[in-house]
C-alpha positions as CSV (number, residue, x, y, z in Angstrom):
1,X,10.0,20.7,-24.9
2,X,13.6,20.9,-23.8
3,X,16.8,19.2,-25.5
4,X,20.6,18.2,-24.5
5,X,23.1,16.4,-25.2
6,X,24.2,13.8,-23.3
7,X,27.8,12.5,-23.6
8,X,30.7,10.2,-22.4
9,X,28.2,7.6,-20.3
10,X,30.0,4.6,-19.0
11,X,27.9,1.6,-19.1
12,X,29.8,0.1,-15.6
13,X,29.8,2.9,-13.6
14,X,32.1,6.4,-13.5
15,X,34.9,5.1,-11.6
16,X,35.8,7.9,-9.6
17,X,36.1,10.5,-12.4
18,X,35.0,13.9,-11.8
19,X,31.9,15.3,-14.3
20,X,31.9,18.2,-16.4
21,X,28.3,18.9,-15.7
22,X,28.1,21.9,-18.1
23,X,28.5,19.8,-21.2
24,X,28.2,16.4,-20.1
25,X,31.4,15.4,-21.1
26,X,33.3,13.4,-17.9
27,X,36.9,14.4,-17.8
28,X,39.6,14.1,-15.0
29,X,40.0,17.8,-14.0
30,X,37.2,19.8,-12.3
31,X,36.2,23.0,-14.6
32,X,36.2,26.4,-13.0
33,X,32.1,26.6,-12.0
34,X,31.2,23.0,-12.1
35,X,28.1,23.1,-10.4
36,X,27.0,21.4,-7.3
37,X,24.3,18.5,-6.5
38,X,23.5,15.5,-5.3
39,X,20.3,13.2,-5.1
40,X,19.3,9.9,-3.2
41,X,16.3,8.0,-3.5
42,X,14.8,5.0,-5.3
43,X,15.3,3.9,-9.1
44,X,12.8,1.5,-10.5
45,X,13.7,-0.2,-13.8
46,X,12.4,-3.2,-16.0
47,X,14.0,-4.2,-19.4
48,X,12.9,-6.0,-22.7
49,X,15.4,-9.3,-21.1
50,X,14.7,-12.2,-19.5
51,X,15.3,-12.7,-15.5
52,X,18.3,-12.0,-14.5
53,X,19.2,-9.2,-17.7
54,X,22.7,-10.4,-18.7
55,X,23.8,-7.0,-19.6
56,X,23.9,-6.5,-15.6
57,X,26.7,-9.4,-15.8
58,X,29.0,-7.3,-18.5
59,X,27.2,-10.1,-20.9
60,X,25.1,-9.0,-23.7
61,X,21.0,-9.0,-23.7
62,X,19.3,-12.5,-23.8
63,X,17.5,-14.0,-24.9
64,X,17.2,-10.8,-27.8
65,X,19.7,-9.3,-29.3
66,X,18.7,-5.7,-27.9
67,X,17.9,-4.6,-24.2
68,X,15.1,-2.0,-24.3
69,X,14.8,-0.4,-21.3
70,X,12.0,2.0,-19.1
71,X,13.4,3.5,-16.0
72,X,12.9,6.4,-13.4
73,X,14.7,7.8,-10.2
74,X,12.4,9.6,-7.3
75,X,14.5,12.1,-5.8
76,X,14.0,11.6,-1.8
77,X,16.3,14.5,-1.4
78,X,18.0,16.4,-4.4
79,X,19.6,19.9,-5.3
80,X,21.2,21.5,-8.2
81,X,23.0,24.3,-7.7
82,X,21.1,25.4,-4.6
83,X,17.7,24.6,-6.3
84,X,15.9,22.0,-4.5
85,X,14.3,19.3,-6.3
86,X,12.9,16.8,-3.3
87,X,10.2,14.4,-4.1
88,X,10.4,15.1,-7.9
89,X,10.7,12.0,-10.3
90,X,12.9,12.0,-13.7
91,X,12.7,8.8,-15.9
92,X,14.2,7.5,-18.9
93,X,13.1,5.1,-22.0
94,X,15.9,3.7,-25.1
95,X,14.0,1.8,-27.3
96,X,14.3,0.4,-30.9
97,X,13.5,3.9,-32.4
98,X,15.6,6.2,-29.8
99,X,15.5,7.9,-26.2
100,X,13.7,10.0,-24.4
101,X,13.8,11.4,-21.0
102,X,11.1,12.5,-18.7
103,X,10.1,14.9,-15.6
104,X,8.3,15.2,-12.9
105,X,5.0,17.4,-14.4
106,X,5.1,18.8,-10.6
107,X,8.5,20.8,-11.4
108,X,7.6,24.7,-11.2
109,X,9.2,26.8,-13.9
110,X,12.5,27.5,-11.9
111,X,12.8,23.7,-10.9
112,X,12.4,22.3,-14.7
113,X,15.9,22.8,-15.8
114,X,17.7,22.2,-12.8
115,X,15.4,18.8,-13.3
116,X,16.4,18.2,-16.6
117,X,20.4,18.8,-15.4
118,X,20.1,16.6,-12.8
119,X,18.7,13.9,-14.8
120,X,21.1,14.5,-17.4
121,X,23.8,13.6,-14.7
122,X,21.9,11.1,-13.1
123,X,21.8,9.1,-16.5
124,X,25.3,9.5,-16.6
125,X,26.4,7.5,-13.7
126,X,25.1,4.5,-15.7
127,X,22.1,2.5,-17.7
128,X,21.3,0.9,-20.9
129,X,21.8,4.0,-23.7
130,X,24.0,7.0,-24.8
131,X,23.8,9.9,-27.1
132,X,21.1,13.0,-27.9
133,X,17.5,12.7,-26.3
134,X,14.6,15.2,-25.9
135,X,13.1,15.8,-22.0
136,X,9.2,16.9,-21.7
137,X,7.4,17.0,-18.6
138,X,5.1,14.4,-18.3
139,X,2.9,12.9,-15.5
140,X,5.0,10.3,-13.3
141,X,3.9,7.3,-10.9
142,X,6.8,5.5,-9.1
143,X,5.7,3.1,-6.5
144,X,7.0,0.7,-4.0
145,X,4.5,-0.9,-2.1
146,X,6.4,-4.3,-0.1
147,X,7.0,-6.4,-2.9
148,X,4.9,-4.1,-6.1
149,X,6.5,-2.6,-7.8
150,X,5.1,0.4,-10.7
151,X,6.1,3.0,-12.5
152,X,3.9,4.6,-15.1
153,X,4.8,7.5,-17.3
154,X,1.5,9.5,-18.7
155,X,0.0,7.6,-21.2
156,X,2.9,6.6,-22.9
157,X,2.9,3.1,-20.5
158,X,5.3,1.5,-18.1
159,X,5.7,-1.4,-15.8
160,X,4.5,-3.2,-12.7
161,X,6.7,-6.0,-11.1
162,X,6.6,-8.3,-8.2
163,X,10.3,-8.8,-6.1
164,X,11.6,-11.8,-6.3
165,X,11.6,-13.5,-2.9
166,X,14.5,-16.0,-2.7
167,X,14.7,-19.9,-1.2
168,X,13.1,-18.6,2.3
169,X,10.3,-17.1,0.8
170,X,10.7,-13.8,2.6
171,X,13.9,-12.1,1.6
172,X,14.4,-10.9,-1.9
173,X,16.8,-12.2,-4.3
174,X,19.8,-9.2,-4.5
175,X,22.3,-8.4,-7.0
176,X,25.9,-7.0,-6.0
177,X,27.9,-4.4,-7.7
178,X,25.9,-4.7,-11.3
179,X,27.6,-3.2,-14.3
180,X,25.1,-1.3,-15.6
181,X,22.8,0.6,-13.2
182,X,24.3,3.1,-10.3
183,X,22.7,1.2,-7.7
184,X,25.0,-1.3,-5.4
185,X,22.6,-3.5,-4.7
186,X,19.9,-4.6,-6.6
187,X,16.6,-6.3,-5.8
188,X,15.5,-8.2,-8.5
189,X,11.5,-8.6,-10.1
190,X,9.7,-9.9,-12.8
191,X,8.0,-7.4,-15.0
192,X,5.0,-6.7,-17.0
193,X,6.1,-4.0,-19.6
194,X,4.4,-2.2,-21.7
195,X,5.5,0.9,-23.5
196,X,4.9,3.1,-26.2
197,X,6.5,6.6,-27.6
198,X,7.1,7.2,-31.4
199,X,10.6,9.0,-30.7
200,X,11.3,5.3,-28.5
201,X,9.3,2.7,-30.5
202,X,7.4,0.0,-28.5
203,X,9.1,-1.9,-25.5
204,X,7.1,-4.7,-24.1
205,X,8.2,-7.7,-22.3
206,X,5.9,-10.6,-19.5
207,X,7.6,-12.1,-17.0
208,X,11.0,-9.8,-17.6
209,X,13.5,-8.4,-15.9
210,X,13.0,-5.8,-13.3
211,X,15.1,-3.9,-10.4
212,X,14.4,-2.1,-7.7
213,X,17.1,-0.1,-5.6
214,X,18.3,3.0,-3.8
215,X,21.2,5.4,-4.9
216,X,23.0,8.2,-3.2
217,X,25.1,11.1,-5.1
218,X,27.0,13.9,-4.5
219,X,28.6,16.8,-6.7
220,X,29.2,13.9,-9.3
221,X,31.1,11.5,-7.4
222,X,28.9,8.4,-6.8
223,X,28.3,6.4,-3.5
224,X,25.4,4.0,-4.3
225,X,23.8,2.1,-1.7
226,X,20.7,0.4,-0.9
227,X,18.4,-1.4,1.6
228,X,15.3,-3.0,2.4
C-alpha cells in the first residue's frame, strides 16, 4: 500500500502556475529538479448529483448537499521522468468517509510509483476533493464504447453511463470550460453508480451525472482538449 500527500488542489483549474511535483504544493517558481511528465488520454467520471452537476457551474452540488464522486484517467500516452506509463489507468473516489486513489494492477514494480506520481499530479489539475489519500493497485476497467460508458474498479464498484445525445439525436450534449474537471470539453451522461470502500463510504446514484472527455498535459502546465 502506498501513501502521499496531496496538497494545494484548485477546484477550477491551475491557471498557469507551475507545480512543485516533489511535494505537491503548486507555487510560482520552478524548483531545482522538478521532474518531467505529461499524459493524454480519456477521463471518465460520474458523481452522486443530478444531470448537469452544478459544481461544474462554480454552484454547489444539487440536489444533496455533498458531491461524491468516482473517477479514472487512461493514460493513451504518459511518462514520468523518463518512465513510461502508456495504456495504464489511475482512478480516484471522495466519498462521505474519505479518498482513495487507485492504479492500474498492470503497473510493474518500477512503473508503480511513477503511477502513483503522476496520479498525484493528475488529481491536481482539478476534481471534486483535496487532502491525504492512500493509493493500492487494484484491477481497472475504463471503457468507451459509442455512447457506453464504464469504468469499474475491482470489486469495490463503479459506473456505467449512456451519453447524452442532444435535440438531433446524434450529437452529444457538451460542456465548455467546466470549473471542476481538467477537461475542456465535456460530454455529458447519465449514470448508474454504485460504489463501495470503507476508507470512501458508499457512493450511489440512478440516473446521475456523468462525463466523458479527453485531456492533454505536459510538465505541469495543462492544455486540455477533447473530441469525439
Amino acid at each position: 500500500m502506498y501513501k502521499v500527500t496531496r496538497r494545494g488542489l484548485f477546484q477550477c483549474g491551475m491557471g498557469g502556475l507551475t507545480l512543485l511535483l516533489t511535494t505537491g504544493i503548486a507555487t510560482g517558481q520552478e524548483p531545482v529538479g522538478t521532474v518531467r511528465w505529461s499524459a493524454a488520454g480519456t477521463l471518465l467520471e460520474s458523481c452522486t448529483c443530478s444531470v448537469p452537476c452544478t459544481c461544474n457551474f462554480g454552484e454547489g452540488p444539487s440536489p444533496n448537499h455533498f458531491c461524491h464522486a468516482v473517477y479514472a484517467y487512461k493514460l493513451d500516452k504518459a511518462s514520468w521522468n523518463g518512465i513510461d506509463l502508456t495504456g495504464l489507468i489511475v482512478a480516484g473516489a471522495d466519498g462521505p468517509d474519505g479518498s482513495m486513489g487507485y492504479i492500474d494492477s498492470r503497473a510493474t514494480s518500477a512503473q508503480r510509483p511513477a503511477l502513483i506520481a503522476l496520479g498525484k499530479a493528475l488529481f491536481q489539475q482539478g476534481g471534486p476533493a483535496w487532502g491525504e489519500r492512500k493509493w493500492v493497485p487494484i484491477v481497472i476497467v475504463h471503457e468507451v464504447k459509442g455512447n457506453d460508458l464504464k469504468l469499474a474498479i475491482g470489486d469495490k464498484g463503479g459506473f456505467t453511463a449512456k451519453v447524452i445525445l442532444g435535440r438531433d439525436r446524434k450529437s452529444p450534449v457538451v460542456v465548455e470550460n467546466n470549473t471542476i474537471w481538467p477537461i475542456r470539453r465535456a460530454i455529458k451522461a447519465k449514470s448508474q453508480l454504485k460504489f463501495k470502500e470503507p476508507s470512501v463510504g458508499e457512493i450511489r446514484g440512478e440516473g446521475v451525472n456523468g462525463n466523458y472527455g479527453t485531456f492533454t498535459f505536459s510538465a505541469g502546465s495543462p492544455e486540455s482538449t477533447t473530441s469525439r
